[in-house]
C-alpha positions in Angstrom: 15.6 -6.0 27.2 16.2 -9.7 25.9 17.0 -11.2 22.7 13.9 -11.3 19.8 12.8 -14.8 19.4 11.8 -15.8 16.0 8.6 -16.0 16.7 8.9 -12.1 17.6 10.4 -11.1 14.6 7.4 -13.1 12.8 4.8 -11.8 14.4 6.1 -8.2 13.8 7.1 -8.9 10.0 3.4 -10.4 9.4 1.8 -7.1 11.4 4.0 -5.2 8.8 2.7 -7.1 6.0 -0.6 -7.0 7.5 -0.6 -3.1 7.6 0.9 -2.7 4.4 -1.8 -4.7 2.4 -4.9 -3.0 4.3 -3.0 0.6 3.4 -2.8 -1.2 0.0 -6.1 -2.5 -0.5 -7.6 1.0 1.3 -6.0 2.9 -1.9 -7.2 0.7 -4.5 -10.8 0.7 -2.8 -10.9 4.1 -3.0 -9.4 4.2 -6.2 -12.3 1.9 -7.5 -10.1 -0.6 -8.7 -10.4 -4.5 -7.5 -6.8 -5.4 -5.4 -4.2 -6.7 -7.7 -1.1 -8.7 -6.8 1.9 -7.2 -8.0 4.1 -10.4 -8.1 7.9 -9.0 -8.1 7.2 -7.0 -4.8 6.0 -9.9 -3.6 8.6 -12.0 -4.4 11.2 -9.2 -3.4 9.0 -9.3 0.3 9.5 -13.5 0.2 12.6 -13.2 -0.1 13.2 -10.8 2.7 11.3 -12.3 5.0 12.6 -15.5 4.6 16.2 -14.5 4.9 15.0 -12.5 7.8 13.6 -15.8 9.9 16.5 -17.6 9.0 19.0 -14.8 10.1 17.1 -14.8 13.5 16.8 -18.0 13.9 20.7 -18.5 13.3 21.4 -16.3 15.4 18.7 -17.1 18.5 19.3 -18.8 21.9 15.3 -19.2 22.3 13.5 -22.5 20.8 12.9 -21.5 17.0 9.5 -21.7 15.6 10.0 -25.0 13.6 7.3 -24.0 11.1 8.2 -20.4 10.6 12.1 -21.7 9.9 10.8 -24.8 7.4 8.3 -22.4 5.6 11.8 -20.2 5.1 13.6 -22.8 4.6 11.1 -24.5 1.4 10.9 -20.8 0.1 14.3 -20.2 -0.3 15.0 -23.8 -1.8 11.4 -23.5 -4.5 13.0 -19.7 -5.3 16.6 -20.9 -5.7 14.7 -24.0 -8.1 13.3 -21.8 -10.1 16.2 -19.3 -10.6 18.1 -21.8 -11.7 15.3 -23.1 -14.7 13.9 -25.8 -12.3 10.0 -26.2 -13.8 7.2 -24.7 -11.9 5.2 -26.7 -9.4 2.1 -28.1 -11.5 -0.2 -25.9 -9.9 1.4 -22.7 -11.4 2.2 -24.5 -14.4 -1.5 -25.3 -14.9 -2.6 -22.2 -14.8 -0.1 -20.7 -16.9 -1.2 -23.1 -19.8 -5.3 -23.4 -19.1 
């Protein structure tokens, strides 16, 4: 068996997600409650994933999937930002104060 390409590892991270949030929105259907975002699991799942592409794409022989590696990439440096009390992009910040 050969080495996971990014683009594997992608592909089955999103048909995690992709699972998870139908299981998700399933429950709360049935529940009788519109889906809700809970924002620290999502961050915590950002995170993951990101550090995830970038692990594999450190560590792959096969071209990377330039897109999936940037998207990472701009995560990690917006999420590092905002740790560190960089200001919110505008959009966020707009609807924060509207």
């Amino acid at each position: 068996m050969g080495h996971s390409t990014l683009e594997d590892t992608i592909a089955a991270a999103a048909r995690k997600l992709d699972l998870m949030a139908a299981q998700t929105a399933q429950k709360i259907r049935q529940a009788g409650r519109r889906p809700t975002v809970d924002p620290n699991e999502t961050l915590s799942r950002l995170r993951a994933l990101a550090a995830e592409i970038l692990a594999t794409a450190d560590r792959s022989t096969d071209g990377d999937d330039p897109e999936g590696v940037a998207m990472a990439e701009l995560f990690q440096a917006l999420d590092e930002w905002i740790e560190r009390g960089g200001f919110l992009p505008a959009p966020w910040l707009e609807a924060i104060t509207s």
